[in-house]
C-alpha positions in Angstrom: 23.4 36.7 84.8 24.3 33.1 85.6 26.1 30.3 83.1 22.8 28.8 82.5 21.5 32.0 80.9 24.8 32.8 79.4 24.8 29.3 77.3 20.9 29.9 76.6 21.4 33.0 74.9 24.8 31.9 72.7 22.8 29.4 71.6 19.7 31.0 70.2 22.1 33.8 68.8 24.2 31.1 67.2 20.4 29.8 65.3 19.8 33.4 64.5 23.3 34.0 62.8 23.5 30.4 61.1 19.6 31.6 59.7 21.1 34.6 58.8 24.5 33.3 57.1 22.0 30.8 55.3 19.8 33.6 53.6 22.6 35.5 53.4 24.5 32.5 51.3 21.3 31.8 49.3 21.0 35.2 48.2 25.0 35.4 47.0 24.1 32.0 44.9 21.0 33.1 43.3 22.4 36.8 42.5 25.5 35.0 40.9 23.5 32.5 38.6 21.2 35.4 37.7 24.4 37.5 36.6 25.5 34.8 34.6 22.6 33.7 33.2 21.6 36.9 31.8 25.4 37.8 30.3 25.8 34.8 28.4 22.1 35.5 26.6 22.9 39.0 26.0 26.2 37.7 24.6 24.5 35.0 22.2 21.8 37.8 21.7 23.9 40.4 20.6 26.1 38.3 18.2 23.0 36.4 16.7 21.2 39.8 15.6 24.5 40.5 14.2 25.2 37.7 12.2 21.8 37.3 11.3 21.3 40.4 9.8 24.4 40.0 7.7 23.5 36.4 6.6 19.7 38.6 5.5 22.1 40.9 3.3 24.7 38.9 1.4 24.3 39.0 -2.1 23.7 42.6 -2.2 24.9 44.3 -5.5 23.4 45.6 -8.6 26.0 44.5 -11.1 27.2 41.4 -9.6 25.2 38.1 -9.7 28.0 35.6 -7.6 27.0 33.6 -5.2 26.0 35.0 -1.5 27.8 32.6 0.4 31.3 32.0 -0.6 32.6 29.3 2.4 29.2 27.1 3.8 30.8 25.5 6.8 29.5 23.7 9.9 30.9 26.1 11.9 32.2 29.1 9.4 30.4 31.0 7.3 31.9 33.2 4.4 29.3 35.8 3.0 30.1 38.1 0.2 28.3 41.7 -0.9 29.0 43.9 -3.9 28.7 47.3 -2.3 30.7 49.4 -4.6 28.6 48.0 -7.7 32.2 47.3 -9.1 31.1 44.2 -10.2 33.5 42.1 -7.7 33.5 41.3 -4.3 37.5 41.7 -3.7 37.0 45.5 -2.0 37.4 45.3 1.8 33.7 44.5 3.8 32.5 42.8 0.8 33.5 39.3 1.8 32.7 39.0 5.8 33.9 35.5 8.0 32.6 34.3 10.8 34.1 31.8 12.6 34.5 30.4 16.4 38.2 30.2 17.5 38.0 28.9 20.9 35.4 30.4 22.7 35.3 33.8 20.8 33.2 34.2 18.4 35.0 36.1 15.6 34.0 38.2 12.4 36.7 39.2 9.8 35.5 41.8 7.3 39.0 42.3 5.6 40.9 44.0 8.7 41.6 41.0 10.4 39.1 38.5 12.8 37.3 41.2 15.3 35.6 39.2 18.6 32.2 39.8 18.6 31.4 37.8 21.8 33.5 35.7 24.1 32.1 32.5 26.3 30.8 31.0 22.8 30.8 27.3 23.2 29.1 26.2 20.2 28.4 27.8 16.4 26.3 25.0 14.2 25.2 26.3 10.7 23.0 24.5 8.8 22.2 25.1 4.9 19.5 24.7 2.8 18.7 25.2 -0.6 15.6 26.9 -2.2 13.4 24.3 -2.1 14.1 23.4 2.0 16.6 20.7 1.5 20.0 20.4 3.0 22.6 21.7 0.8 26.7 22.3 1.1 26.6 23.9 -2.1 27.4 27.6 -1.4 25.9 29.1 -4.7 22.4 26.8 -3.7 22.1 28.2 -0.5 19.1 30.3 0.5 18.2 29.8 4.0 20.7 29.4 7.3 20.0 28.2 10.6 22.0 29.5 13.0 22.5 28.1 16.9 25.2 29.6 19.3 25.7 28.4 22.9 26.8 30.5 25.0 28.3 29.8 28.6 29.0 33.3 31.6 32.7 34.0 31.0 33.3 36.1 33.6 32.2 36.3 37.3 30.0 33.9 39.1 32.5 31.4 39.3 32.0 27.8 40.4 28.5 29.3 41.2 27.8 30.0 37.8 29.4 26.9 36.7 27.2 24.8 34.1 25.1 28.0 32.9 24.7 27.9 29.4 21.9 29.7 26.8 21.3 28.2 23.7 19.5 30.8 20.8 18.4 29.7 17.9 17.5 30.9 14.5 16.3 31.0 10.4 18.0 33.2 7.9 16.2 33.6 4.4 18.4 35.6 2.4 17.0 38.6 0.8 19.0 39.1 -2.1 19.0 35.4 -3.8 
């Protein structure tokens, strides 16, 4: 084998391995925006059903005619449930918060602020009364919109960087 050759056939391997690394480095990216993409919507998901469904309930109790939602905050809801049929809503679990601190999404149901979901960038509530209009009177509210943003808060890195999955929705409450 001479030089000539030698040099001929380092070069093509080099453009095989540089193809190679290139797929190779595509496919890393890809995977990695994928991963995050799909944990921060499961995260929003899973902490939007949540919420929702809780929103849905408040005002629950036979003997007690209070208002539903106690605290009607951009960004914190209080909603309250007679469960016992005592009348009052002071029992534990019958006055539920949530709130963002940070970027964790938090629900306190008397036992202190649990995380529900972490890489929460955004919580925006929005109230309305009966009749459709915006309200910030808690005893008048009878629909909530809901929108969280949620942003990958672990793996991917820089890759991931700038993923974000905003979910949105309507909450009519049941019980008002």
């Amino acid at each position: 084998m001479s030089f000539h050759e030698l040099l001929v056939t380092t070069t093509i391997s080099s453009v095989v391995l540089g193809g190679v690394y290139t797929l190779f480095d595509h496919g890393l990216r890809v995977h990695a925006v994928g991963t995050a993409r799909v944990e921060s919507t499961q995260a929003a998901r899973a902490a939007l059903v949540r919420m929702s469904a809780e929103i849905r309930n408040a005002g629950r109790g036979v003997a007690w005619d209070g208002s539903a939602i106690v605290t009607a905050e951009p960004s914190r809801i209080v909603i309250a449930s007679d469960l016992d049929a005592d009348g009052a809503t002071t029992d534990r679990g019958e006055q539920i918060t949530w709130q963002l601190v940070g970027s964790v999404l938090r629900r306190n149901a008397g036992a202190g602020a649990q995380p529900v979901a972490n890489g929460v960038s955004t919580l925006e509530l929005r109230y309305y009364d009966a009749a459709g209009q915006p309200t910030s009177v808690p005893a008048d509210v009878r629909i909530v919109d809901v929108a969280l943003v949620a942003v990958p808060s672990l793996g991917g890195g820089s890759l991931a960087r700038g993923i974000a999955t905003r979910l949105e929705t309507r909450v009519r409450l049941r019980n008002r």
